[in-house]
N, C-alpha and C positions, 0 to 999 in steps of 0.2 A: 308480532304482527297484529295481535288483537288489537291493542293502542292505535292503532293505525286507524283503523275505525272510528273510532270515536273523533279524529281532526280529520273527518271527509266531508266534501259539502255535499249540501241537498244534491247538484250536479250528480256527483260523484257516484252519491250512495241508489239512487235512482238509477244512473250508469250501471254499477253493479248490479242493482236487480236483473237489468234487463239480460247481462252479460248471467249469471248464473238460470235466467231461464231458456236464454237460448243455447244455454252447454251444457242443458239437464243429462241429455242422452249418450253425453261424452264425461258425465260427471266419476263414475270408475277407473276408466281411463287415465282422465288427468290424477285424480288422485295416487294411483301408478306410478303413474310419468314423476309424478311428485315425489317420489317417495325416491326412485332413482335417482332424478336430477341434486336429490337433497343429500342423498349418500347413508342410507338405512341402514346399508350394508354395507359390511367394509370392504364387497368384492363389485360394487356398483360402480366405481368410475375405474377399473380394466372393464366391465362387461360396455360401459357406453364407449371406452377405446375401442372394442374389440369391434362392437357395431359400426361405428362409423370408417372405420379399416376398412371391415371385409366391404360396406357400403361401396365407397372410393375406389377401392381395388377391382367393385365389380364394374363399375364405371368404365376404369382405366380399360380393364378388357375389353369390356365390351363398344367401346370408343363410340356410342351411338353418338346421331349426327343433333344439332340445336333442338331442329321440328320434331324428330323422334323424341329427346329429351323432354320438351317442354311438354307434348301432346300424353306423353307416357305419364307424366307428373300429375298432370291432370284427370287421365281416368284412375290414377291410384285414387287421388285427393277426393275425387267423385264416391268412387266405391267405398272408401274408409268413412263419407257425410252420409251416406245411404244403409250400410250396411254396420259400423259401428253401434249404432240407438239401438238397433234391432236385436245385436248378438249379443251386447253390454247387458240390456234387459232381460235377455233366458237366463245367461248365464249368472249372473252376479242377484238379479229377482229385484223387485223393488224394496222390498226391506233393508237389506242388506248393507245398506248403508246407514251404521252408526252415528249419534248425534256428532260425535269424534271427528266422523268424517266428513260431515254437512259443516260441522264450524269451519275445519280446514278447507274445503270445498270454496265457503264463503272468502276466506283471507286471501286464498287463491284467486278470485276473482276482483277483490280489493286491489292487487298485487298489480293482476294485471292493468287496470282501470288504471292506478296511481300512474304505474308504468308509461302508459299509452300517453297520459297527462302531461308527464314530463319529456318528453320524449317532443310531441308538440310544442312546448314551451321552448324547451332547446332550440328547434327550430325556427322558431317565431325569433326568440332573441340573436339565433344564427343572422336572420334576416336584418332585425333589428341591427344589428354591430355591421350589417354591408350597407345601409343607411350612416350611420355614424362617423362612421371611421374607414371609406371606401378602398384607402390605400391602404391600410393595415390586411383590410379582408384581403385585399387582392394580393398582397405578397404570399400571406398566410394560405389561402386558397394553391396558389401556383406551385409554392412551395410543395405542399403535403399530396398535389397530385401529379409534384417531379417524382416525389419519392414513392411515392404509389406506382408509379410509371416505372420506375429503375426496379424497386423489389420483383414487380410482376417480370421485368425481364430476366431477373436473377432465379429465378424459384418457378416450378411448372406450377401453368394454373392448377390444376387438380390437385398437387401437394398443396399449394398455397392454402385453396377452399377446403381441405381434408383439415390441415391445421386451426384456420380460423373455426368451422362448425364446433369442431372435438372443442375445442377452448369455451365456445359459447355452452356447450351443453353440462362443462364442466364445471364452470362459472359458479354455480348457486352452490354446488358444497363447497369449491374451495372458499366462497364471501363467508360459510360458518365456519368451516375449519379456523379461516383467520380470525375472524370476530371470538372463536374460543380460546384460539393461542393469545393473540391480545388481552383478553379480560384474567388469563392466566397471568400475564407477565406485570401486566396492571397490580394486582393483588400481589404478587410477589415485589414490588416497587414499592406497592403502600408498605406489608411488613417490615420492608429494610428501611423507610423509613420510621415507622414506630418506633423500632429497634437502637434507633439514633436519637 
């Protein structure tokens, strides 16, 4: 990720400044969050299973209504932007974060920036191919939101969204897990061919 860096434009890296000083106060946090999402520990993707379960499950229970849902999201979201900077800062002190954790800190925010970029771009070019090729989009379109339509009648929403979050949150270790078995199998491919 460091590499990464080095091919960001002026945009970008400006972008990044400002994203790293406005997530100074959440900077423990993410770092955290990182360290989970990344698989640190080899009991880190049961414990994010286990989270977003019991999550889901309390949901299910608790069957609150949209406006309750949405309105509840929101003063969590509220209290975690006001009361996070505050409790990150006693607790963890301003030192406390290693130059280790400031470079990571930074590529995290890189990540995200790039992230955001493409994400954009996709979009722009989504747009761009319904300019282009308007029949193409439109079957393509139709298609993927019959089958969006058929899955969601097959599967309860709340299973549905229980499954898709777990998967996203999952995401970042399984992309090393694979990137490690690949370069694994890679290297074992190159020696059998030496060996020949």
């Amino acid at each position: 990720m460091a590499e990464a860096s080095d091919h960001s434009t002026p945009l970008q890296a400006q972008e990044t400044a400002q994203l790293e000083q406005h997530l100074q106060g959440w900077r423990e946090v993410i770092l955290a969050v990182d360290q989970v999402l990344r698989w640190q520990k080899p009991w880190f993707p049961l414990a994010l299973i286990g989270f977003t379960t019991a999550f889901f499950l309390s949901l299910y229970y608790l069957d609150p209504s949209v406006l309750t849902g949405v309105s509840s999201s929101i003063v969590i979201l509220s209290l975690a932007d006001y009361l996070v900077p505050i409790v990150a800062s006693k607790i963890f002190g301003s030192n406390q974060c290693r130059m280790s954790g400031q470079q990571r800190f930074h590529e995290i925010c890189i990540s995200l920036v790039k992230t955001y970029h493409r994400f954009t771009d996709f979009w722009k070019g989504f747009f761009n191919f319904k300019d282009r090729r308007p029949k193409t989009y439109f079957l393509l379109v139709i298609s993927a939101l019959l089958g969006m339509a058929w899955v969601g009648q097959q599967v309860h929403n709340l299973l549905l969204t229980h499954l898709i979050v777990t998967f996203i949150l999952l995401l970042p270790g399984m992309m090393i897990c694979v990137s490690k078995y690949t370069g694994m199998v890679r290297r074992l491919f190159r020696r059998g061919k030496k060996k020949d």
